[in-house]
C-alpha positions in Angstrom: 35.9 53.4 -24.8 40.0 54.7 -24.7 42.5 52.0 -25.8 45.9 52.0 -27.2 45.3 56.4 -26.7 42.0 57.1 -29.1 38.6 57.1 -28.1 36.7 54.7 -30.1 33.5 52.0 -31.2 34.5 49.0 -30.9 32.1 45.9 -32.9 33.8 42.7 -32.3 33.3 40.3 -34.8 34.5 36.6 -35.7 38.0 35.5 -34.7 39.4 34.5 -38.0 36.9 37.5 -39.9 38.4 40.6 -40.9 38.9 44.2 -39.3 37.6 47.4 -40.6 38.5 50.5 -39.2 36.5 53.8 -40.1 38.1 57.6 -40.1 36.0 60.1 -39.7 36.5 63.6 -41.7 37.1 66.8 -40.3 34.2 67.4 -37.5 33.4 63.9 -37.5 33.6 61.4 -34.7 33.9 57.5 -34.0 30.1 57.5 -35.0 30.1 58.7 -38.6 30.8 55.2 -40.6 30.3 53.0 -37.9 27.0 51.9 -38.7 27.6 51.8 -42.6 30.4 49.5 -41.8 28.9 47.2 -39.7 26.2 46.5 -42.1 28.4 46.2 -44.8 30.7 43.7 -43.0 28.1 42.1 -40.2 30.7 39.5 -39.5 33.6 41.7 -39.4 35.2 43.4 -36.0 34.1 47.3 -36.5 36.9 49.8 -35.0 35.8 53.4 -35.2 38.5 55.7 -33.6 38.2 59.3 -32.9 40.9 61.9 -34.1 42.8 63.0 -31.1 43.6 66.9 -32.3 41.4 69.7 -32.0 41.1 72.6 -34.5 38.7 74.7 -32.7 36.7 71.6 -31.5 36.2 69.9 -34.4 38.5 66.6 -34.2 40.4 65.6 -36.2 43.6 63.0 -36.7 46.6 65.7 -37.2 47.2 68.9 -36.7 47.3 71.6 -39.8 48.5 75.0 -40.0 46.0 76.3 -43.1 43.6 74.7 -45.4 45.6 71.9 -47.2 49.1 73.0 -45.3 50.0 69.9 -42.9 52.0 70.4 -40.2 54.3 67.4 -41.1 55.9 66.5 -38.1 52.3 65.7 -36.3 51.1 63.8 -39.4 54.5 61.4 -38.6 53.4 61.4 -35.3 49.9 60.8 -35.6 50.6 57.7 -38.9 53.0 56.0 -36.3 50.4 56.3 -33.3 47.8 54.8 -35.8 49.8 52.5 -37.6 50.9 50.6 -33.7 46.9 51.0 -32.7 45.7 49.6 -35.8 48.6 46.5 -35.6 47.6 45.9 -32.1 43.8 46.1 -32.8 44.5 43.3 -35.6 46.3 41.3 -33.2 43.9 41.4 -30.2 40.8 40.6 -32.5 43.0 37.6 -34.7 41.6 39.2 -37.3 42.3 37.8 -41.0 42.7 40.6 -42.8 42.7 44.4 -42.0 40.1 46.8 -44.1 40.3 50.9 -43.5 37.6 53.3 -45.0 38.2 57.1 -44.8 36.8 60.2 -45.8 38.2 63.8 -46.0 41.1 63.7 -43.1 40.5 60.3 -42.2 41.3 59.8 -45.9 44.6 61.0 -45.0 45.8 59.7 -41.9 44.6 56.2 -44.0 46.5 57.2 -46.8 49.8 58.1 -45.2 49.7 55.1 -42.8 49.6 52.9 -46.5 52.6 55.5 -47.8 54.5 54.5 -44.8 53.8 50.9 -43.6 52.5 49.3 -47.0 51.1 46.1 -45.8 49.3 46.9 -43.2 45.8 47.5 -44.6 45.0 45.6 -47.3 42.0 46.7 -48.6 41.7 50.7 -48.3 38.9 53.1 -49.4 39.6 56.7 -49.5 36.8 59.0 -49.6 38.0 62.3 -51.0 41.7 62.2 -50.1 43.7 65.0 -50.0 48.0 64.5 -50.4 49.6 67.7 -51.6 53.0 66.6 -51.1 55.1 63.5 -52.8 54.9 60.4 -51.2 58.3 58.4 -50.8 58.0 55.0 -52.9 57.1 51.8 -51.0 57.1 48.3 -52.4 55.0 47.2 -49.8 52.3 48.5 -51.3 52.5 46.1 -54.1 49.2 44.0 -54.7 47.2 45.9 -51.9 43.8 47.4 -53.2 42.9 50.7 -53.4 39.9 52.7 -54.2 39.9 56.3 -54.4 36.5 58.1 -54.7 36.2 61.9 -55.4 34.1 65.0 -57.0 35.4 66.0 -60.2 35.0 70.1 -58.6 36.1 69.4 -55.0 37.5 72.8 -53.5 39.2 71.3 -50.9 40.7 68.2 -52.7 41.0 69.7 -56.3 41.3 67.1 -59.3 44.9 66.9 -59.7 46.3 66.0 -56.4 43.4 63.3 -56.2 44.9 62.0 -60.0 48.4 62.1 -58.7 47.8 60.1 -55.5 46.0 57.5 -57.5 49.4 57.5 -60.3 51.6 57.5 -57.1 49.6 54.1 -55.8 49.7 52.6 -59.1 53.6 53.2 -59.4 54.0 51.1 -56.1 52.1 48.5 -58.5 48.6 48.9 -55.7 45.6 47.1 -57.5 43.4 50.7 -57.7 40.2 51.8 -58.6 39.1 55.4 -59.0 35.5 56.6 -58.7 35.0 60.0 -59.7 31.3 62.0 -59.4 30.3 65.3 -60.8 29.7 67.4 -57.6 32.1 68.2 -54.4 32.9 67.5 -51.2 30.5 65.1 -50.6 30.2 61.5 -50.9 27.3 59.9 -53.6 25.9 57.0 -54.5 28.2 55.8 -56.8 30.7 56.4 -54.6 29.1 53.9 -52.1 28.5 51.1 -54.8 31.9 51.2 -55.4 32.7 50.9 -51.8 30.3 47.9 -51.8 32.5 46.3 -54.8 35.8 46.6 -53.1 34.7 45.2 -49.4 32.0 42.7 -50.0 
């Protein structure tokens, strides 16, 4: 199904219930949370977009020129394009509240739509988020909550740009949790029990 310009799964759930939108990483597609979230959140509508830029067919949600080098003017493109889908989503569904869970790139169009809108998500997981730029302050942010999971020896989101997004959050006064794990780029258990903590 195309609406509002991504391809996506679409779960509805209870008017009045929240909506949780899943991001797929790097390679991904609208199926790779979509079933973990609607068992998480049976009553809950399910939105499950696909990224609409290709890097050598794998999709993704903006466009990059190198590993970890953005191309910034798509990522505005792309967080305004997602921001207005997501709003109109919310609206359609009269959903109470808006939930987003992402991991690896979808991590990061999640995170900058919260750097530049605020209060549009209010609860947020971010699975291995990568930010290697600083974010402009937003009080919006204020009282939203915010977990941020990542592998203590992640190559492609190292340590210290994953501590620095979390200080950056907390500055804007988010309620945030951070779940770290031993290993990589890859999500663990702990990471989903923490997941579990924040949505349910």
């Amino acid at each position: 199904m195309t609406e509002h310009g991504y391809v996506h799964r679409l779960k509805a759930g209870a008017p009045g219930k929240p909506i949780f939108f899943t991001f797929h990483g790097t390679g991904g597609d609208e199926n790779q949370f979509f079933d973990f979230a609607a068992r998480l959140l049976p009553d809950a509508t399910i939105v499950s977009p696909r990224g609409d830029v290709s890097e050598y067919g794998a999709a993704r949600f903006f466009r990059r020129t190198g590993e970890g080098v953005y191309d910034m003017a798509d990522l505005a493109r792309a967080t305004d394009k997602m921001a207005a889908y997501v709003a109109a989503m919310k609206e359609q569904h009269q959903a109470s509240e808006v939930y987003g869970l992402g991991f690896s790139n979808g991590a990061n169009i999640l995170a900058n739509v919260i750097i530049e809108k605020g209060d549009l998500f209010d609860r947020s997981a971010l699975l291995h988020p990568l930010i290697p730029f600083q974010p402009r302050d937003n009080r919006k942010i204020a009282g939203r909550k915010i977990l941020i999971t990542a592998g203590e020896r992640d190559p492609i989101c190292p340590a210290p740009l994953t501590q620095a997004l979390a200080d950056y959050f907390e500055r804007q006064k988010a309620d945030v949790t951070v779940e770290w794990h031993s290993g990589g780029h890859d999500i663990r258990q702990n990471e989903i029990e923490a997941i579990n903590r924040l949505f349910t």
